[in-house]
C-alpha positions as CSV (number, residue, x, y, z in Angstrom):
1,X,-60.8,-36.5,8.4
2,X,-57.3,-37.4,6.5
3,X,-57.3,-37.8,2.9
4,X,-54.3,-38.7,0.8
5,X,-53.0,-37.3,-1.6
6,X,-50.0,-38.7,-3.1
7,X,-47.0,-36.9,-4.5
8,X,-44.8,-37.4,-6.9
9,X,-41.3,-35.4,-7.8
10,X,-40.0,-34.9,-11.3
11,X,-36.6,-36.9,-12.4
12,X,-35.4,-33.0,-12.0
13,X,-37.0,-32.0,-9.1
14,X,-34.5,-31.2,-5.9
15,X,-35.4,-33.6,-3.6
16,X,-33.9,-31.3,-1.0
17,X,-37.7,-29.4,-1.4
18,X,-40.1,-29.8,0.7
19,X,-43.3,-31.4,0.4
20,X,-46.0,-29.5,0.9
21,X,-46.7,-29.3,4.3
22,X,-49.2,-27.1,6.9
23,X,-47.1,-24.9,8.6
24,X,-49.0,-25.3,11.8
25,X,-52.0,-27.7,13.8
26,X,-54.5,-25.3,12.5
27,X,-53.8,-24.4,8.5
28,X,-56.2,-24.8,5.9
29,X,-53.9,-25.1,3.2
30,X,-50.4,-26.8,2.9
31,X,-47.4,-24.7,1.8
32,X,-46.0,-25.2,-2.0
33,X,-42.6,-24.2,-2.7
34,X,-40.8,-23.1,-6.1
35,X,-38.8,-26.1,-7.0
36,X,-36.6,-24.6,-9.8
37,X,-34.6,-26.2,-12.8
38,X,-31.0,-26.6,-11.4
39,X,-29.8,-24.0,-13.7
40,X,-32.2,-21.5,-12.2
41,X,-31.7,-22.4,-8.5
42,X,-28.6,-20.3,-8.2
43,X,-30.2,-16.4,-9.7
44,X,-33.8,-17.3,-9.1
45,X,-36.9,-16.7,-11.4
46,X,-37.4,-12.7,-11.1
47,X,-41.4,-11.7,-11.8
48,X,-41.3,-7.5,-13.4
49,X,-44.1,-5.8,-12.3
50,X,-47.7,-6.7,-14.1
51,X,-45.7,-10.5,-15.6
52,X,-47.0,-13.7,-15.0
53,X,-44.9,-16.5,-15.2
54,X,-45.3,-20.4,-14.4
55,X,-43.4,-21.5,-11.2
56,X,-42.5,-25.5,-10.7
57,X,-43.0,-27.1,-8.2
58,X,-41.3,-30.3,-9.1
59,X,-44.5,-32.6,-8.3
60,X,-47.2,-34.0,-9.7
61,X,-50.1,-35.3,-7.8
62,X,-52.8,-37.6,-7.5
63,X,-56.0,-36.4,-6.0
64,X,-58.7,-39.4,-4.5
65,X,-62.0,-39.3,-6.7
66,X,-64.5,-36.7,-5.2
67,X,-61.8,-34.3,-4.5
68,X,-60.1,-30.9,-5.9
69,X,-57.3,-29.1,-5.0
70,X,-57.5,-25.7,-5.0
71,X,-54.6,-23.3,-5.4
72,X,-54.3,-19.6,-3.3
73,X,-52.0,-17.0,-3.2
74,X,-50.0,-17.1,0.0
75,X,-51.3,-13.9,2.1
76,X,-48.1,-12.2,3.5
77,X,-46.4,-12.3,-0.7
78,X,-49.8,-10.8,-1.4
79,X,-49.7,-7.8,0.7
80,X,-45.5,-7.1,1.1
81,X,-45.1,-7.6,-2.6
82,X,-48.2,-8.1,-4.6
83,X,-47.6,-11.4,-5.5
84,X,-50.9,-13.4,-6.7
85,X,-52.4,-15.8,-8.4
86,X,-54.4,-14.2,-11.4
87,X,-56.9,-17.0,-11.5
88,X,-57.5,-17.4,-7.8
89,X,-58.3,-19.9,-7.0
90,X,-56.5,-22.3,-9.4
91,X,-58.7,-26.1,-9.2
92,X,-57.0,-29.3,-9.8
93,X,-58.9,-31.9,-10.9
94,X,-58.8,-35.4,-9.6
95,X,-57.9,-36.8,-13.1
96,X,-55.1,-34.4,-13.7
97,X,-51.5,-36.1,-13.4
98,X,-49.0,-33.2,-15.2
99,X,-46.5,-31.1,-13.5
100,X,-47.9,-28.9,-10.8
101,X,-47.0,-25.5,-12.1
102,X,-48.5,-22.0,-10.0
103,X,-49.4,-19.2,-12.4
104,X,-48.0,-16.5,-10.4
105,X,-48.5,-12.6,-11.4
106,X,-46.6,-9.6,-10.1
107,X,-48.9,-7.1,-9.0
108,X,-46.7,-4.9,-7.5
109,X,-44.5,-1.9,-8.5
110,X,-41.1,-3.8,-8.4
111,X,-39.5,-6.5,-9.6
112,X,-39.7,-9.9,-7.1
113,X,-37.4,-12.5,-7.0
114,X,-38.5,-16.3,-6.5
115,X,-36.0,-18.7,-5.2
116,X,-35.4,-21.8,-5.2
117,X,-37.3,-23.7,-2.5
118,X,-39.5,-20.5,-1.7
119,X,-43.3,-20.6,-0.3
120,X,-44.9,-19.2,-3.3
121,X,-48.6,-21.0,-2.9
122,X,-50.9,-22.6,-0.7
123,X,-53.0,-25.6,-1.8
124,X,-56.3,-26.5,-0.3
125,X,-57.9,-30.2,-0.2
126,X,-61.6,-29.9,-0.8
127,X,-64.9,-32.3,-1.3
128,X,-66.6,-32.2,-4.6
129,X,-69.8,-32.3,-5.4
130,X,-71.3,-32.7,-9.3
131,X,-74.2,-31.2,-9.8
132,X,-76.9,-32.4,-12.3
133,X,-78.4,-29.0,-14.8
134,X,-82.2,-29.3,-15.5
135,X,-83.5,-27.1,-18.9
136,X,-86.4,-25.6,-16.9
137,X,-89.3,-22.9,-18.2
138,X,-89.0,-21.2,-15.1
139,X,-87.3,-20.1,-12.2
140,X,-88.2,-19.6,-8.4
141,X,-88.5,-16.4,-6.8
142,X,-86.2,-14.8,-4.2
143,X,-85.9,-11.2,-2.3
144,X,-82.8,-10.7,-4.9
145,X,-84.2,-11.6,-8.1
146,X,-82.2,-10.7,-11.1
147,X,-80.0,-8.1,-9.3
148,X,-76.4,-8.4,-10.5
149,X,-73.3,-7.2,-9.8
150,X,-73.5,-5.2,-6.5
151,X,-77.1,-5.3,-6.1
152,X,-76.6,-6.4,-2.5
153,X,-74.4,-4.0,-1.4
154,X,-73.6,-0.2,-1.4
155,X,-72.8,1.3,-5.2
């Protein structure tokens, strides 16, 4: 199934910068890289351990109706560097048309440098479904119950 989502780059953006873009036939989610204000592009945008920060993009999009986007941290930044998203994962609503920022957070012990035109994100096109929430006097049994955090598992 191909859905479309269209893209649009800021006046600013580099149009040199990629769209995002699967790396290969069998990705889930489509690259995003740091598309940084032209008097950034040169030192970068440097993330001290425990910061968060906003990276551009340069794009705004436009999701079909029925659809999200959802934002993840990019697995190899994650585990070389520590660099995540701190709410993963980020959803994009269908009716949202600002800049496409990624919250990125340094959870690492050193500094990390972002440059310009960097993989710092993956975005993930996904079907969505609304429920309908029913005030009820009474729930439905299961072989959890009311067991919370952990209740399922070991400690």
């Amino acid at each position: 199934m191909s859905v479309v989502v269209k893209v649009l780059r800021e006046d600013w953006a580099d149009p040199e910068v990629a769209l995002p873009s699967y790396e290969t036939s069998g990705a889930a989610g489509a690259d995003i890289r740091a598309n940084l204000p032209e008097t950034q592009r040169a030192e970068g945008l440097t993330l001290a351990p425990l910061e968060r920060q906003i990276v551009p993009s340069g794009l705004r999009i436009e999701i079909p109706a029925g659809y999200e986007v959802q934002i993840r941290p990019r697995s190899g930044l994650a585990y070389r560097h520590g660099i995540s998203l701190p709410n993963t994962p980020g959803t994009i609503d269908s009716d949202y048309r600002g800049p496409l920022g990624i919250l990125l957070v340094n959870l690492g012990t050193e500094a990390y440098t972002i440059q310009h035109g960097d993989r710092v994100a993956q975005m993930i096109v996904a079907p969505v479904i609304q429920a309908r929430f029913d005030a009820v006097s009474g729930l439905g049994h299961s072989q959890r119950g009311d067991g919370g955090f952990g209740s399922t598992g070991r400690g």
